[in-house]
CHARMM-style PDB file with segment names, atoms N, HN, CA, C and O in Angstrom:
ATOM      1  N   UNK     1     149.830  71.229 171.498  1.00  0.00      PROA
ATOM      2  CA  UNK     1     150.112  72.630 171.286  1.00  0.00      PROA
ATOM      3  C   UNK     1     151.523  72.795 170.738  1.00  0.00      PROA
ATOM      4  O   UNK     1     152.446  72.041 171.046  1.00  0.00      PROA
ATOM      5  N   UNK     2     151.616  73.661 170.041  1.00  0.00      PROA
ATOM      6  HN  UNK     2     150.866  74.274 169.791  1.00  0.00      PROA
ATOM      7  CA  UNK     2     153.242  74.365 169.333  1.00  0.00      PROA
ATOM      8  C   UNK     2     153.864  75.463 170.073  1.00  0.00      PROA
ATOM      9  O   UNK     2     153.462  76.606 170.291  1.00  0.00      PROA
ATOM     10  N   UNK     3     154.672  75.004 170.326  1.00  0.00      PROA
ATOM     11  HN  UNK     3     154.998  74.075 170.148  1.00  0.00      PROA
ATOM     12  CA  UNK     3     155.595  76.000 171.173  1.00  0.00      PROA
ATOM     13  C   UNK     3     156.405  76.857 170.314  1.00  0.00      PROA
ATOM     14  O   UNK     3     157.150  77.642 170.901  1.00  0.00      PROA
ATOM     15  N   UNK     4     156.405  76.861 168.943  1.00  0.00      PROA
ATOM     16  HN  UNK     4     155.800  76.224 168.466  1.00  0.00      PROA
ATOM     17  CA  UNK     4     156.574  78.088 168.189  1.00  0.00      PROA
ATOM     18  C   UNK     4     155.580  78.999 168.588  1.00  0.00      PROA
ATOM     19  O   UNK     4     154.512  78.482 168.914  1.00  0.00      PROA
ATOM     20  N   UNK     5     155.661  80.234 168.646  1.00  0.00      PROA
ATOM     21  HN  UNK     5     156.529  80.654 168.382  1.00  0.00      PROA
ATOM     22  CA  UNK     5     155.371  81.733 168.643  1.00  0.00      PROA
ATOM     23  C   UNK     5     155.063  82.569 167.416  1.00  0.00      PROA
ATOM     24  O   UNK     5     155.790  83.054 166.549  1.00  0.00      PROA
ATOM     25  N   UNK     6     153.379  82.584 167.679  1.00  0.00      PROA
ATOM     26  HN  UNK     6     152.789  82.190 168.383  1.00  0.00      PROA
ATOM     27  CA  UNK     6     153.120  83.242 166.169  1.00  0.00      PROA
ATOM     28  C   UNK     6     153.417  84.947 166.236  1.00  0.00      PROA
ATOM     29  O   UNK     6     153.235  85.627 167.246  1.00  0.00      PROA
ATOM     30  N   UNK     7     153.743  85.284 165.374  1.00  0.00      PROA
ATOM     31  HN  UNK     7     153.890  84.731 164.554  1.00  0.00      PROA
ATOM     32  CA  UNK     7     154.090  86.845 165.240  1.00  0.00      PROA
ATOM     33  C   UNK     7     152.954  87.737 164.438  1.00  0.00      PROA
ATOM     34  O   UNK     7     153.152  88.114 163.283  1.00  0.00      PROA
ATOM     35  N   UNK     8     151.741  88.038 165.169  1.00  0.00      PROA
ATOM     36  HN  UNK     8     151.580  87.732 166.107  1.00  0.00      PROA
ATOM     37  CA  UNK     8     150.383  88.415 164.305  1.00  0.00      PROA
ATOM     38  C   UNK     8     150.974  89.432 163.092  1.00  0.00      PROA
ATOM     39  O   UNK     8     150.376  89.537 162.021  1.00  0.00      PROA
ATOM     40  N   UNK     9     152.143  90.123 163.370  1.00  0.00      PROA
ATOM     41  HN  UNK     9     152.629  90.037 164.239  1.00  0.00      PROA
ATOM     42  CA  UNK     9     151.989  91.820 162.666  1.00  0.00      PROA
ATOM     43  C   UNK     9     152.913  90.730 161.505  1.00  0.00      PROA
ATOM     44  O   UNK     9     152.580  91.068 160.369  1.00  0.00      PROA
ATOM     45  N   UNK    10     153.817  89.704 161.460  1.00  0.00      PROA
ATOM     46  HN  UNK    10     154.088  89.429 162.383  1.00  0.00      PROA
ATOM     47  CA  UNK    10     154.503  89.083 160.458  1.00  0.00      PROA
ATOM     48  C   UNK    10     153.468  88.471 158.931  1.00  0.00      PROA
ATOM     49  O   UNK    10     153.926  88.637 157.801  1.00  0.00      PROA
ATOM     50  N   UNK    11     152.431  87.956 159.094  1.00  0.00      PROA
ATOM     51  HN  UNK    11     152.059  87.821 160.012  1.00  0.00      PROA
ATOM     52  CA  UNK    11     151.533  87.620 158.515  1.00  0.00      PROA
ATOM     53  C   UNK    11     150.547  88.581 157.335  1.00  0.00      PROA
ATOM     54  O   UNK    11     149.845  89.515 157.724  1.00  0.00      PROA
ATOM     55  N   UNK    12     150.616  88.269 156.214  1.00  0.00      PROA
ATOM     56  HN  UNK    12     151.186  87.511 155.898  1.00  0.00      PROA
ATOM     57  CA  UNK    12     149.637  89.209 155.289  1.00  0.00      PROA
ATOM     58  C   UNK    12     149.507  90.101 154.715  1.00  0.00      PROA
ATOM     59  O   UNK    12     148.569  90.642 154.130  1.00  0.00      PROA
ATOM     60  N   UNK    13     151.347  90.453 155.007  1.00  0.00      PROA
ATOM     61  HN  UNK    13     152.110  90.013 155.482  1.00  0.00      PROA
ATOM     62  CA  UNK    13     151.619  91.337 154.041  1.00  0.00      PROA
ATOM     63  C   UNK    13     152.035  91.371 152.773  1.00  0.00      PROA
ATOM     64  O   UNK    13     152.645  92.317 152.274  1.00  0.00      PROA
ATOM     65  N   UNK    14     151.698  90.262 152.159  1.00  0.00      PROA
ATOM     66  HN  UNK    14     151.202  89.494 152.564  1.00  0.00      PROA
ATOM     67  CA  UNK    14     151.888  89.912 150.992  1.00  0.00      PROA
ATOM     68  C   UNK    14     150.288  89.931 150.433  1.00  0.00      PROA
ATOM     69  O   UNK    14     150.147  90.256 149.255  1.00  0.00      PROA
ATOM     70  N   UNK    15     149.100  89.605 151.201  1.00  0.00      PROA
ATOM     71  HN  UNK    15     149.215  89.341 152.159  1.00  0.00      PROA
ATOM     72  CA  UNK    15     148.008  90.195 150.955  1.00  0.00      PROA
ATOM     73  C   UNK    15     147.735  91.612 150.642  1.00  0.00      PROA
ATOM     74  O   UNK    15     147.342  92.183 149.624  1.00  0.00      PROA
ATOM     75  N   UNK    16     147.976  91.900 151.511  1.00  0.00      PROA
ATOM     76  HN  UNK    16     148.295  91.437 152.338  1.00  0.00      PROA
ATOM     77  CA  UNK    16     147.581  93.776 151.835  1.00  0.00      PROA
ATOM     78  C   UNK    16     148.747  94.289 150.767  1.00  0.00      PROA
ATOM     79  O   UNK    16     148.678  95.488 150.500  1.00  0.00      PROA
ATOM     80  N   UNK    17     149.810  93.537 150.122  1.00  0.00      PROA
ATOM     81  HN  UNK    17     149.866  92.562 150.339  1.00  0.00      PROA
ATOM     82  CA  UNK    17     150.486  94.760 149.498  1.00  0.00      PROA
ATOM     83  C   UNK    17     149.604  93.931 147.851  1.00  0.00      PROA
ATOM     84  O   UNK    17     150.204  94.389 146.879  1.00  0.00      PROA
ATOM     85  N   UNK    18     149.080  93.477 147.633  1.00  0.00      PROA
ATOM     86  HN  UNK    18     148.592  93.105 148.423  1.00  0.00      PROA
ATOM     87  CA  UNK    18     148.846  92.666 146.522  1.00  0.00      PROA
ATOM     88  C   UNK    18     146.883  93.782 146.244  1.00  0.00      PROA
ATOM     89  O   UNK    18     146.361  94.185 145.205  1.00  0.00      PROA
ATOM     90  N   UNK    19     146.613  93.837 147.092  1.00  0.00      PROA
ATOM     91  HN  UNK    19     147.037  93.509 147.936  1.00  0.00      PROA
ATOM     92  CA  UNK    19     145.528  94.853 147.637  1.00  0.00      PROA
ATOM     93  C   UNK    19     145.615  95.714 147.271  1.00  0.00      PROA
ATOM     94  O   UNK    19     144.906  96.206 146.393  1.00  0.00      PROA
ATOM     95  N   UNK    20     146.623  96.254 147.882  1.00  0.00      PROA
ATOM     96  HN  UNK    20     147.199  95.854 148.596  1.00  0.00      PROA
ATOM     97  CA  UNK    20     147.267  97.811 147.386  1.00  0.00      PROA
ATOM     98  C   UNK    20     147.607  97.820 145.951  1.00  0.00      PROA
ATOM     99  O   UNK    20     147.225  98.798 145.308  1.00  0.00      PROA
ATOM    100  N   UNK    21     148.123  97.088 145.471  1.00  0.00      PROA
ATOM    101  HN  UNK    21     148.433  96.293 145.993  1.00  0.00      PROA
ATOM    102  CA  UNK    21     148.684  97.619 144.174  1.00  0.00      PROA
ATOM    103  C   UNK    21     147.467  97.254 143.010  1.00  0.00      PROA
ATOM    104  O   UNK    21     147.512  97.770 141.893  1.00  0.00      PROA
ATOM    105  N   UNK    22     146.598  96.494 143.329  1.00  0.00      PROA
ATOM    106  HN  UNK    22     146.562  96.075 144.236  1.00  0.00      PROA
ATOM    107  CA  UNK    22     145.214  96.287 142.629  1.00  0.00      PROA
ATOM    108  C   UNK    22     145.013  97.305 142.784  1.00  0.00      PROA
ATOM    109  O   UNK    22     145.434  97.950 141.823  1.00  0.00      PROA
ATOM    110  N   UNK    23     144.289  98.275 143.958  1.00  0.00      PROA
ATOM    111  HN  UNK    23     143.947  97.751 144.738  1.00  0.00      PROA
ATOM    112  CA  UNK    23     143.533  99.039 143.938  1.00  0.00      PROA
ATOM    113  C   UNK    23     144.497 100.372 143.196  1.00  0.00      PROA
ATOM    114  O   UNK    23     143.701 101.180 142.718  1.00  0.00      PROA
ATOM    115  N   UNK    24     145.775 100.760 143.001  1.00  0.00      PROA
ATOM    116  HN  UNK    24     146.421 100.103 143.389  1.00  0.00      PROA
ATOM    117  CA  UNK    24     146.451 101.477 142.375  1.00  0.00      PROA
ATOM    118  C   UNK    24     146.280 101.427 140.836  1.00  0.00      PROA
ATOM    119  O   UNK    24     146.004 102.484 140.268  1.00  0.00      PROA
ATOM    120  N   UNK    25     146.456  99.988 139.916  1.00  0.00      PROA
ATOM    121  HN  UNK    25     146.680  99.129 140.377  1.00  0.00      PROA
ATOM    122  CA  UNK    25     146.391  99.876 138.624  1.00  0.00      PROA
ATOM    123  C   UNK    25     144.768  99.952 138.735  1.00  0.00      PROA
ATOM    124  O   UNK    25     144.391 100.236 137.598  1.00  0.00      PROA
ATOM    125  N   UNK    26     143.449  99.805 139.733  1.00  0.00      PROA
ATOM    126  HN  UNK    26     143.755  99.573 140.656  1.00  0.00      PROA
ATOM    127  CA  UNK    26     142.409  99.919 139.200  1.00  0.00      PROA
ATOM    128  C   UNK    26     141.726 101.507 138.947  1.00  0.00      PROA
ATOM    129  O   UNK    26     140.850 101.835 138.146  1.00  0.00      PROA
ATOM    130  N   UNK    27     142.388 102.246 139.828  1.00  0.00      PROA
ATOM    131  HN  UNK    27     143.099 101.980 140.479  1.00  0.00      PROA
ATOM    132  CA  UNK    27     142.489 103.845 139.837  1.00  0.00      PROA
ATOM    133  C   UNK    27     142.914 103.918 138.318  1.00  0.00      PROA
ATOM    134  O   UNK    27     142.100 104.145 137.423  1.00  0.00      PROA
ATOM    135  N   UNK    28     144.103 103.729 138.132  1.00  0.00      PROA
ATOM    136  HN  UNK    28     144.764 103.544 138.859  1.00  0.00      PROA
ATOM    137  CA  UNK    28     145.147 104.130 136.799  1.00  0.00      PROA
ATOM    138  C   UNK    28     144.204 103.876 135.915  1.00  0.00      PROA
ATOM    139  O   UNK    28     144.004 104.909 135.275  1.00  0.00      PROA
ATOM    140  N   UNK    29     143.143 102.535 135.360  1.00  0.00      PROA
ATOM    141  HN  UNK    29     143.305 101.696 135.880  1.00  0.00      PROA
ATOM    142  CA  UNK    29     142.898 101.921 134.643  1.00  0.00      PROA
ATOM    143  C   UNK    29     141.478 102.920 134.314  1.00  0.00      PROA
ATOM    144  O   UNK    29     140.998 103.121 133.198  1.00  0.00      PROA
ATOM    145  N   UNK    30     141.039 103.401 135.470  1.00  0.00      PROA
ATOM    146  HN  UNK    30     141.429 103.238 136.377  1.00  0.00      PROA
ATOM    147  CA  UNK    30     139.664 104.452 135.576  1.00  0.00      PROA
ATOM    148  C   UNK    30     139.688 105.220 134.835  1.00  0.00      PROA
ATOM    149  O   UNK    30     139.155 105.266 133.726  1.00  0.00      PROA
ATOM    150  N   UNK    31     140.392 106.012 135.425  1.00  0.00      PROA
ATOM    151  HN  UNK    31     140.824 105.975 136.326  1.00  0.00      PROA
ATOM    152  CA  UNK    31     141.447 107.365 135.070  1.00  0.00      PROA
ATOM    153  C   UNK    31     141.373 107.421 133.380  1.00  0.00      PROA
ATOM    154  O   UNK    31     140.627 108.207 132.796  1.00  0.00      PROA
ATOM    155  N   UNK    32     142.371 106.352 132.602  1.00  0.00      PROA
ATOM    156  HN  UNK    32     142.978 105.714 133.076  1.00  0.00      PROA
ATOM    157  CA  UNK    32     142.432 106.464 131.849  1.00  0.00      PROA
ATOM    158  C   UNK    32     141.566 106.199 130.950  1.00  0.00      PROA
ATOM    159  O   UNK    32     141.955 106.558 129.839  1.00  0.00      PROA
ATOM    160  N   UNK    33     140.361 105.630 130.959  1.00  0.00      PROA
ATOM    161  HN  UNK    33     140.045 105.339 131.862  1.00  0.00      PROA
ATOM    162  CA  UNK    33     139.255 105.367 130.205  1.00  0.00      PROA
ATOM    163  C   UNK    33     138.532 106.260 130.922  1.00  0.00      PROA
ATOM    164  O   UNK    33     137.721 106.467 130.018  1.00  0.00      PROA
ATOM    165  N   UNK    34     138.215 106.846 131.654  1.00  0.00      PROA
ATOM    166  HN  UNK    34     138.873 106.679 132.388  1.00  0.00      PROA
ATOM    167  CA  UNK    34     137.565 108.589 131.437  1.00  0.00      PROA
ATOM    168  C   UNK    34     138.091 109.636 130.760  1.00  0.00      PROA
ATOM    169  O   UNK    34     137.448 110.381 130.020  1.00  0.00      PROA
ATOM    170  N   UNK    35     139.580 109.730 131.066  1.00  0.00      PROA
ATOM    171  HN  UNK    35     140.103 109.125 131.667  1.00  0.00      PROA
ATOM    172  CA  UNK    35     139.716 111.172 130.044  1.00  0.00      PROA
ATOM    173  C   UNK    35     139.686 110.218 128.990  1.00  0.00      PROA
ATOM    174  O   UNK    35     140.085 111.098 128.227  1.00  0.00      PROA
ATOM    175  N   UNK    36     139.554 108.973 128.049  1.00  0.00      PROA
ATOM    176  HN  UNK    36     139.230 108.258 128.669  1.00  0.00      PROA
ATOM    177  CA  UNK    36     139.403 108.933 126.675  1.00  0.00      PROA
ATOM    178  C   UNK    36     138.249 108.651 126.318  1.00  0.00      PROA
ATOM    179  O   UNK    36     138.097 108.286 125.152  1.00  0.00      PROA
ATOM    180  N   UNK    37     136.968 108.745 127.305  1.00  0.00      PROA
ATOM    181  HN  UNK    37     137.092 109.043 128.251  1.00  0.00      PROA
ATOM    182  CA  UNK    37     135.477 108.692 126.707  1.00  0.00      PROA
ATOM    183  C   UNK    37     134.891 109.591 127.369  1.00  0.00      PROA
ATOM    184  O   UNK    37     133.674 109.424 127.451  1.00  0.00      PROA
ATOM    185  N   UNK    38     135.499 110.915 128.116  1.00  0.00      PROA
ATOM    186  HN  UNK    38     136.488 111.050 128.049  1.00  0.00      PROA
ATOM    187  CA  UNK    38     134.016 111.813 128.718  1.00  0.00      PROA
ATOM    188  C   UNK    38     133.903 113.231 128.025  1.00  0.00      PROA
ATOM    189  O   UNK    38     134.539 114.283 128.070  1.00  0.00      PROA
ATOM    190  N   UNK    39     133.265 112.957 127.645  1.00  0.00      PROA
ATOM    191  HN  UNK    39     132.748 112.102 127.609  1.00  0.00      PROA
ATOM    192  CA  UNK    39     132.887 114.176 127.105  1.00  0.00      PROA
ATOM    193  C   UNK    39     132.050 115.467 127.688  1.00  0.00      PROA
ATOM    194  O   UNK    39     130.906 115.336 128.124  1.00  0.00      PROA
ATOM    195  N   UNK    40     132.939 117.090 127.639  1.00  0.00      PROA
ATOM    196  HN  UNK    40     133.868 117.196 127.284  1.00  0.00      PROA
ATOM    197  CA  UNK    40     132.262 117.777 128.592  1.00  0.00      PROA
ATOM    198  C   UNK    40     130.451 118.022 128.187  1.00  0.00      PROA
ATOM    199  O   UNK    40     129.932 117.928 127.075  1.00  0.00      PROA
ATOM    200  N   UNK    41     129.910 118.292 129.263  1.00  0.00      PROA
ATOM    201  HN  UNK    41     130.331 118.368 130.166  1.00  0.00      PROA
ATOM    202  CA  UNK    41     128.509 118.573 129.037  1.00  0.00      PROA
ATOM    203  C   UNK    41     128.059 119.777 127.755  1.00  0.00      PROA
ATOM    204  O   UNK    41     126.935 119.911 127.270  1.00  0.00      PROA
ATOM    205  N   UNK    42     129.112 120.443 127.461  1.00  0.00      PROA
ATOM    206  HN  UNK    42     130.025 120.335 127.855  1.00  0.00      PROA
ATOM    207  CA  UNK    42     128.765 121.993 126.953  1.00  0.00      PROA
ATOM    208  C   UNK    42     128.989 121.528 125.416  1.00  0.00      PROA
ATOM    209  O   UNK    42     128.531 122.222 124.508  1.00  0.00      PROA
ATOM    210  N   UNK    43     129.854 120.088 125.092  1.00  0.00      PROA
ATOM    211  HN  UNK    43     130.226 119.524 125.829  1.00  0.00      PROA
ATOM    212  CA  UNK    43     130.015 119.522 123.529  1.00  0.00      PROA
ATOM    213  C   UNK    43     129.184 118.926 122.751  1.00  0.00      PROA
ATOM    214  O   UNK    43     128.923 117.732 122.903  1.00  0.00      PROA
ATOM    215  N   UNK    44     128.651 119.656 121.815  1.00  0.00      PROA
ATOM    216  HN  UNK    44     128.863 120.625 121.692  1.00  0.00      PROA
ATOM    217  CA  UNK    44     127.947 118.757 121.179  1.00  0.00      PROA
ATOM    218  C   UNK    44     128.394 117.535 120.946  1.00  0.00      PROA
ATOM    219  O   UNK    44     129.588 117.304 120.753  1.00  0.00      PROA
ATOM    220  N   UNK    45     127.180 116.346 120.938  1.00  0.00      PROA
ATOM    221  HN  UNK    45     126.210 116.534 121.094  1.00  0.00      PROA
ATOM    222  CA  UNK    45     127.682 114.884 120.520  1.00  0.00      PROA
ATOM    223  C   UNK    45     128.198 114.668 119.602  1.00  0.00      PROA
ATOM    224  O   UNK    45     127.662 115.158 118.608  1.00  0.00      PROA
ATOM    225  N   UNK    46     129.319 113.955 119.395  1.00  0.00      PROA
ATOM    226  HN  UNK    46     129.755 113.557 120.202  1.00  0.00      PROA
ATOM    227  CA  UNK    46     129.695 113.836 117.920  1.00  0.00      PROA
ATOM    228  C   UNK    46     128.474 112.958 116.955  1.00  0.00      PROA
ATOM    229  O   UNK    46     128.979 112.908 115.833  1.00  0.00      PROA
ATOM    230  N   UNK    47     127.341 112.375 116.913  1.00  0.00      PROA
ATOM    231  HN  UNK    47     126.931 112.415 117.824  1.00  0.00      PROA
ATOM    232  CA  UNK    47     126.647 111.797 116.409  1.00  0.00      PROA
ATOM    233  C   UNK    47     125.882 112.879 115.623  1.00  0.00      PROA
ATOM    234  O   UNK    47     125.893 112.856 114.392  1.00  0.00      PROA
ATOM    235  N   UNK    48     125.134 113.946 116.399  1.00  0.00      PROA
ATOM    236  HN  UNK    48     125.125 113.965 117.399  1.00  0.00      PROA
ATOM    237  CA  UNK    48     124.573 114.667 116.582  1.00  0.00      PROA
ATOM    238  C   UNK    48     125.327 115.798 115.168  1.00  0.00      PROA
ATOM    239  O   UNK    48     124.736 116.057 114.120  1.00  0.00      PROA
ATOM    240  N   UNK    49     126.931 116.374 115.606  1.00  0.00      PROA
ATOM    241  HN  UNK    49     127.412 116.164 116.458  1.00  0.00      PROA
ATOM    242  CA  UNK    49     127.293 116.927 114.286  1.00  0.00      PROA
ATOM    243  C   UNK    49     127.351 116.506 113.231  1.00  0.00      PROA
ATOM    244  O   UNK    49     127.265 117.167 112.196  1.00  0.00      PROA
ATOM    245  N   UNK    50     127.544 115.040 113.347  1.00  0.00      PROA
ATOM    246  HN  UNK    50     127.614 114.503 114.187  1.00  0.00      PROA
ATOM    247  CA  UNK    50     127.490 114.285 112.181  1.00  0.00      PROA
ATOM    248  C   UNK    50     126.363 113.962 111.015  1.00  0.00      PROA
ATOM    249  O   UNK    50     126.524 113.402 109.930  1.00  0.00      PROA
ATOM    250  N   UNK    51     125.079 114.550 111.658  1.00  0.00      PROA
ATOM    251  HN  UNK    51     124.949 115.004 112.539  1.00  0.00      PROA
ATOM    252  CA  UNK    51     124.241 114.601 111.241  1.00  0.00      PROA
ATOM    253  C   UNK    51     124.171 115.841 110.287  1.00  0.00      PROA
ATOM    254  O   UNK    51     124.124 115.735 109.062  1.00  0.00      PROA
ATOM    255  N   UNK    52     124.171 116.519 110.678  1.00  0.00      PROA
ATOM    256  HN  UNK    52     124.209 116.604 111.673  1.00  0.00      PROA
ATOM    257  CA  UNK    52     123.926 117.973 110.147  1.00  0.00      PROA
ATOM    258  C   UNK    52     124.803 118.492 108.663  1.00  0.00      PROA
ATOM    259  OT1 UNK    52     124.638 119.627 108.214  1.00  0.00      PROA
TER     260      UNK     52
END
């Protein structure tokens, strides 16, 4: 046995902040490829005017 003393709350925060900031740039990354491909329901398609 080791008579060092583990410190549970010292551990994994280099996980959990590596976590966090994924899930931040994967929000950002959403975000920004919706407002540049959604188009509201009430717009005609651009395919659609293009036709005409």
């Amino acid at each position: 046995m080791s008579e060092k003393q583990v410190n549970p709350s010292a551990q994994g925060w280099g996980v959990a902040a590596f976590i966090i900031v994924l899930a931040i740039v994967s929000n950002v990354a959403a975000y920004s490829i919706h407002k540049a491909t959604y188009l509201k329901p009430d717009k005609a398609p651009a395919t659609a005017s293009a036709e005409h």
